[in-house]
Wavefront OBJ file of the C-alpha trace (Angstrom):
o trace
v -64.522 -31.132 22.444
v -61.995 -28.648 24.369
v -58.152 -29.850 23.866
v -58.093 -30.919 27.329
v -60.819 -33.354 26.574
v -60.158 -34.404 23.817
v -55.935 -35.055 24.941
v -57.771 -37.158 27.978
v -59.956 -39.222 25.389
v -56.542 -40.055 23.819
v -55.114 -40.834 26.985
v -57.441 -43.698 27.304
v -57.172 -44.943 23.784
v -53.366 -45.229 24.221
v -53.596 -46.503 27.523
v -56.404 -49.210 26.741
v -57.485 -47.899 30.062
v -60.435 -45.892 31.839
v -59.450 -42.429 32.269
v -62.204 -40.151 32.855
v -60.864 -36.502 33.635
v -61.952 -34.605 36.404
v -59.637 -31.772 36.626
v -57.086 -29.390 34.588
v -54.378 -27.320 36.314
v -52.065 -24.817 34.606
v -48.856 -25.505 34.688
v -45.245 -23.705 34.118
v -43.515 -24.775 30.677
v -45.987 -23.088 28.306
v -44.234 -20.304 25.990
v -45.632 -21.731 22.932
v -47.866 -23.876 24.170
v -50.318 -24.551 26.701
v -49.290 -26.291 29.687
v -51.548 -28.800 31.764
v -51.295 -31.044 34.465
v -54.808 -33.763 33.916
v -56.088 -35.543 36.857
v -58.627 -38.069 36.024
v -59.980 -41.500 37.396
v -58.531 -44.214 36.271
v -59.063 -48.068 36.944
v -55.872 -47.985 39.393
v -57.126 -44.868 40.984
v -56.376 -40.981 40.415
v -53.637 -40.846 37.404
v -51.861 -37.480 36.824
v -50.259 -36.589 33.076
v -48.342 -33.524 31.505
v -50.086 -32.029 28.569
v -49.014 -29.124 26.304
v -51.957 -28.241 24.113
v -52.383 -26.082 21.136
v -54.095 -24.585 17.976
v -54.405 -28.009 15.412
v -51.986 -26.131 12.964
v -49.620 -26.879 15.854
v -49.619 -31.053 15.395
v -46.340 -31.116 13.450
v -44.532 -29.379 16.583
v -46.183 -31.968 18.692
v -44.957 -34.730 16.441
v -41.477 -33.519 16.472
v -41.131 -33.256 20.315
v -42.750 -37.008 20.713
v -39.856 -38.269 17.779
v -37.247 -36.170 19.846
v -38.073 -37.402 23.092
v -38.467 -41.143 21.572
v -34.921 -40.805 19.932
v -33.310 -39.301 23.468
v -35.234 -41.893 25.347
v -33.822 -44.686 22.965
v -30.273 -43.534 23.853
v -30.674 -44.447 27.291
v -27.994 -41.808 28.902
v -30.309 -39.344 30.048
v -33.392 -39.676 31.422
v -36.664 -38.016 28.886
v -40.521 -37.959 30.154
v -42.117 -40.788 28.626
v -44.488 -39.931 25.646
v -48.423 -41.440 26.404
v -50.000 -40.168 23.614
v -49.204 -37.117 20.684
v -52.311 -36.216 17.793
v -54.762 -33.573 16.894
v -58.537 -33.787 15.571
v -59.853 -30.371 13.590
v -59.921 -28.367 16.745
v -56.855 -28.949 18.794
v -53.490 -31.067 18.680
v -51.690 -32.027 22.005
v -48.967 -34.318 23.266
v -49.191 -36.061 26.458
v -46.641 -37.299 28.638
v -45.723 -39.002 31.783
v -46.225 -36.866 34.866
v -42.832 -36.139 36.902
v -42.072 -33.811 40.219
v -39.391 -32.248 39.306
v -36.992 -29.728 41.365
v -34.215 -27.211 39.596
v -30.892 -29.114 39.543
v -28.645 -28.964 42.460
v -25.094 -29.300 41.949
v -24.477 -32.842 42.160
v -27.489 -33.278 39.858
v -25.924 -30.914 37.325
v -23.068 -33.600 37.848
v -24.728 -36.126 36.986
v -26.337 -34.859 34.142
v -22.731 -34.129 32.757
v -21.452 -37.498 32.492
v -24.937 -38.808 31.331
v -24.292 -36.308 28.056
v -20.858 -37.467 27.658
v -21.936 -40.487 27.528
v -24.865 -39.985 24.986
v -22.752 -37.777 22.812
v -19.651 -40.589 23.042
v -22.783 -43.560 21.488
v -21.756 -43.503 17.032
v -24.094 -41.852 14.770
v -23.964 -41.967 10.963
v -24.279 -39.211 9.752
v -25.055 -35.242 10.779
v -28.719 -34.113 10.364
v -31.868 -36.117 11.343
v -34.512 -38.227 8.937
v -36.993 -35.500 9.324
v -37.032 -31.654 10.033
v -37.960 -30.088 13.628
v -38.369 -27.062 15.072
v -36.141 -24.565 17.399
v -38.913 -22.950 19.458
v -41.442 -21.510 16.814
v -38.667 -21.877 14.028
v -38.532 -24.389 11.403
v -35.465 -26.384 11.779
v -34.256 -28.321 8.725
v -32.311 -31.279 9.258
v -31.106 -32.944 5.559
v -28.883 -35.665 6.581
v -25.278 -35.176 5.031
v -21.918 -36.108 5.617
v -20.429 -32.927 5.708
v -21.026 -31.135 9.206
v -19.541 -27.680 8.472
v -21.711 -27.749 5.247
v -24.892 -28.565 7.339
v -23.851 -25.951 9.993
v -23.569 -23.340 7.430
v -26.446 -24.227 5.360
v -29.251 -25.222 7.470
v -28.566 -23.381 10.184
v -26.299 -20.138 9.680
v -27.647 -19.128 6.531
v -30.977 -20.402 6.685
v -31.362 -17.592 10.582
v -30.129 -15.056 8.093
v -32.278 -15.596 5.567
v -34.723 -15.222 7.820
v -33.322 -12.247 9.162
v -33.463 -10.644 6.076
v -37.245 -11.579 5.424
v -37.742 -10.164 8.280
v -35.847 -6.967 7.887
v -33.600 -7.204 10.175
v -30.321 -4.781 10.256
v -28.639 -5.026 6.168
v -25.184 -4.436 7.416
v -25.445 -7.678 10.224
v -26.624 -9.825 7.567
v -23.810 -8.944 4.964
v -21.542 -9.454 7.999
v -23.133 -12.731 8.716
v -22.594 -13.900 5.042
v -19.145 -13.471 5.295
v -19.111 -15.068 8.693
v -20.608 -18.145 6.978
v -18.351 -17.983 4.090
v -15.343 -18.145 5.953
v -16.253 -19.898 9.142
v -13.997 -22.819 7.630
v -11.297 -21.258 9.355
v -12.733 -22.478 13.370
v -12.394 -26.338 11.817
v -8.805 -26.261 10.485
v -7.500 -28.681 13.145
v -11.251 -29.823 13.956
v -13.128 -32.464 12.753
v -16.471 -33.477 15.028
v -17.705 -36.774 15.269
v -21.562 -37.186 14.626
v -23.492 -36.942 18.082
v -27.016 -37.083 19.027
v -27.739 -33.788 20.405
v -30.810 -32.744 22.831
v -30.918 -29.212 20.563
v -32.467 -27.257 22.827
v -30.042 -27.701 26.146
v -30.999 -24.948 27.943
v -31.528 -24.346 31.582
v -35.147 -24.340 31.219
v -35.016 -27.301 29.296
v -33.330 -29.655 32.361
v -34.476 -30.379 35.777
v -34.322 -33.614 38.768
v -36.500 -35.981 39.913
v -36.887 -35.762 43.526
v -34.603 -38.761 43.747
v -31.734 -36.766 42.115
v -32.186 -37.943 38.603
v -31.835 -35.443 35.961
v -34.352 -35.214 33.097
v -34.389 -33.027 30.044
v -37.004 -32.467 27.986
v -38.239 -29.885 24.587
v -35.326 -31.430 22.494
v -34.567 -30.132 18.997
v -32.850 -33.188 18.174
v -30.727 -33.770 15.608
v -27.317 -35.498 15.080
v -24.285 -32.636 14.924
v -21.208 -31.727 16.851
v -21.759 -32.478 20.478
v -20.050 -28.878 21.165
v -23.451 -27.307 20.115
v -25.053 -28.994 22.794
v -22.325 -28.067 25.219
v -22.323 -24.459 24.228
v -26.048 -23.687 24.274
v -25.912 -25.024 27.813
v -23.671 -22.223 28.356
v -25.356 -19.378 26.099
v -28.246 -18.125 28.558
v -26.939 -19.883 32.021
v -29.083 -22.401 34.124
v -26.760 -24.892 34.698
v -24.455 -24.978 37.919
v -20.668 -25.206 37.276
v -20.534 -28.861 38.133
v -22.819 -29.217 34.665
v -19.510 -28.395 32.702
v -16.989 -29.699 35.100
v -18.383 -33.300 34.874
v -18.883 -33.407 31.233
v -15.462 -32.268 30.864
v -14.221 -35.084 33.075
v -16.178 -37.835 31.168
v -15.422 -36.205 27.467
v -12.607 -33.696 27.296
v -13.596 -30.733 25.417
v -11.302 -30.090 21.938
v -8.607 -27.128 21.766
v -10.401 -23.967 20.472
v -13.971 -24.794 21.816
v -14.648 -21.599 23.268
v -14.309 -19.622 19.622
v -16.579 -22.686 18.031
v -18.835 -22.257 21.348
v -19.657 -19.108 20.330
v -19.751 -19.783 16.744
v -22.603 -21.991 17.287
v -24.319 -19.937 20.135
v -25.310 -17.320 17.557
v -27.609 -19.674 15.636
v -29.564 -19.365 19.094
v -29.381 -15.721 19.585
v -29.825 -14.900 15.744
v -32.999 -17.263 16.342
v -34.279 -14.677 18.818
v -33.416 -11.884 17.350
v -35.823 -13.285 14.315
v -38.646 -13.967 16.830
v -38.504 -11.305 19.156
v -36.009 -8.579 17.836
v -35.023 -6.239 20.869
v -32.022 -6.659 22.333
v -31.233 -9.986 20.499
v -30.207 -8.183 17.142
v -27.327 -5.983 18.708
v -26.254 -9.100 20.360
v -26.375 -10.955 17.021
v -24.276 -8.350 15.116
v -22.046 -8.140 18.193
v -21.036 -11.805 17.863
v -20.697 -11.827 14.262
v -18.419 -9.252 14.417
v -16.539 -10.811 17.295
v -16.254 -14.486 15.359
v -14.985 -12.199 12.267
v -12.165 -10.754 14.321
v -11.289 -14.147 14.945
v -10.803 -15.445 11.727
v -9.219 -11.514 10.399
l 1 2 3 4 5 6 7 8 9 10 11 12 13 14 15 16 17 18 19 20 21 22 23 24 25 26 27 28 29 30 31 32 33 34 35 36 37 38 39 40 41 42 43 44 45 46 47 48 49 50 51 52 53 54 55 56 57 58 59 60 61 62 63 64 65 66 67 68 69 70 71 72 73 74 75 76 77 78 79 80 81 82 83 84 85 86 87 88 89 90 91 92 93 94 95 96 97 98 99 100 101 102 103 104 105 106 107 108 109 110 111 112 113 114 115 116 117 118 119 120 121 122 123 124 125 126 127 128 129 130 131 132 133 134 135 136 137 138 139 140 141 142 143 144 145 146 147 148 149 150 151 152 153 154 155 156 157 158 159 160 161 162 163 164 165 166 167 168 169 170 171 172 173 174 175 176 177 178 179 180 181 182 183 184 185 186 187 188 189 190 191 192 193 194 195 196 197 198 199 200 201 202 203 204 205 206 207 208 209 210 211 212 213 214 215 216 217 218 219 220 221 222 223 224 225 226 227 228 229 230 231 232 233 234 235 236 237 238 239 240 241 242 243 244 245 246 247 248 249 250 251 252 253 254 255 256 257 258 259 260 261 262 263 264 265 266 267 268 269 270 271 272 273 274 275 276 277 278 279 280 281 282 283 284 285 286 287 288 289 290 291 292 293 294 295 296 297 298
């Protein structure tokens, strides 16, 4: 049984309904995955779903995005695609959600999406981390729950790209640099203290979008509960997002005093996470920001 099959047979079991599958469509959103839109008959008539397919080795990415999407969902600040179904068998593992149409976001969309972070950032969280780990694109992404959020920062994400990095023989002289980055990135939380937020992870520009009504949705979270800044600043790191994005989040949740130095601080997790899966130009940008966050702190 193909993974499209076999994601349409779960379809049905989840359902409790007849869904018998009578066509497959690629569809944008695949990098890692494959992306499908799955037409099949169902007792209400034709029923459309989004499916991203995979290798079965994949599952535990699948079962992180489904948790993700439930805990964003659960919020109920921003809107998330509803999860149908999420599994594997020996062959294939897939997760299945609700099908939306879906335009790029106009500027009183990016508005709108904004405040709804504010306000999902402003809802009290325990403690930093998450009860399981995730991923950040093909990346492992550990998430130990702890109190301390500079210690997390550091540990599980900082340190644990440049440890990569160095597996992965990446420049000597950036990862000595980063080291001492980490050990004295105390110095951009002084006068700083974050409250625990639940973050999306992942907020990039290809990672948000409207429903033809206006809504915005976002979707391929990383989630995890940290400093809502890192959510803020990734929307910033590769662009996507209209003005109004920043402008309205602003409005709803002033942004601390030296955000733009901890903006980038966190932005290099991202780009040293690119430089470890596809090198190129991402590992003189890497070094570049470490040395420009070490200027800061000289």
């Amino acid at each position: 049984m193909n993974a499209a099959l076999a994601a349409a047979a779960a379809i049905a079991e989840a359902t409790g309904e007849r869904f018998d599958l009578i066509a497959t469509q690629p569809v944008g959103g695949g990098c890692i995955h494959t992306a499908l839109q799955l037409t099949g008959r169902a007792a209400q008539g034709e029923q459309r779903y989004f499916a991203k397919v995979n290798e079965a080795d994949r599952a535990a990415m699948f079962s992180a995005e489904a948790d993700g999407l439930a805990a964003l969902r659960g919020a109920g600040a921003v809107y998330v695609p509803r999860v149908i179904t999420q599994g594997a068998n020996d062959d294939a593992s897939w997760i299945v959600l609700e099908w939306l149409e879906l335009t790029s976001l106009a500027p009183a969309n990016a508005a709108a999406l904004g405040a709804s972070l504010a306000a999902q950032h402003r809802i009290a969280q325990r403690a930093f981390g998450w009860p399981r780990d995730n991923f950040i694109g093909a990346t492992p992404q550990r998430n130990t729950q702890s109190n301390d959020w500079l210690g997390f920062w550091r540990d599980r994400r900082l340190n644990a790209q440049l440890r990569l990095a160095a597996a992965n023989r990446l420049p000597s002289r950036m990862i000595d640099r980063g080291e001492r980055l980490a050990a004295d990135c105390e110095a951009f939380f002084r006068s700083y203290a974050p409250a625990p937020s639940l973050l999306h992870g992942d907020l990039w520009g290809g990672n948000a979008a409207a429903l033809v009504d206006g809504t915005p949705v976002v979707f391929d979270p990383a989630v995890y509960v940290g400093d809502r800044e890192a959510d803020v600043a990734m929307a910033e790191l590769f662009g996507g997002f209209p003005p109004d994005f920043l402008s309205a989040y602003r409005a709803h949740y002033p942004l601390d005093g030296g955000y733009t130095v901890r903006r980038d601080f966190y932005n290099l997790y991202h780009v040293l996470n690119h430089a470890n899966l596809f090198a190129g130009g991402y590992v003189r940008q890497s070094a570049d920001a470490i040395e420009k966050l070490l200027a800061e702190i000289a």
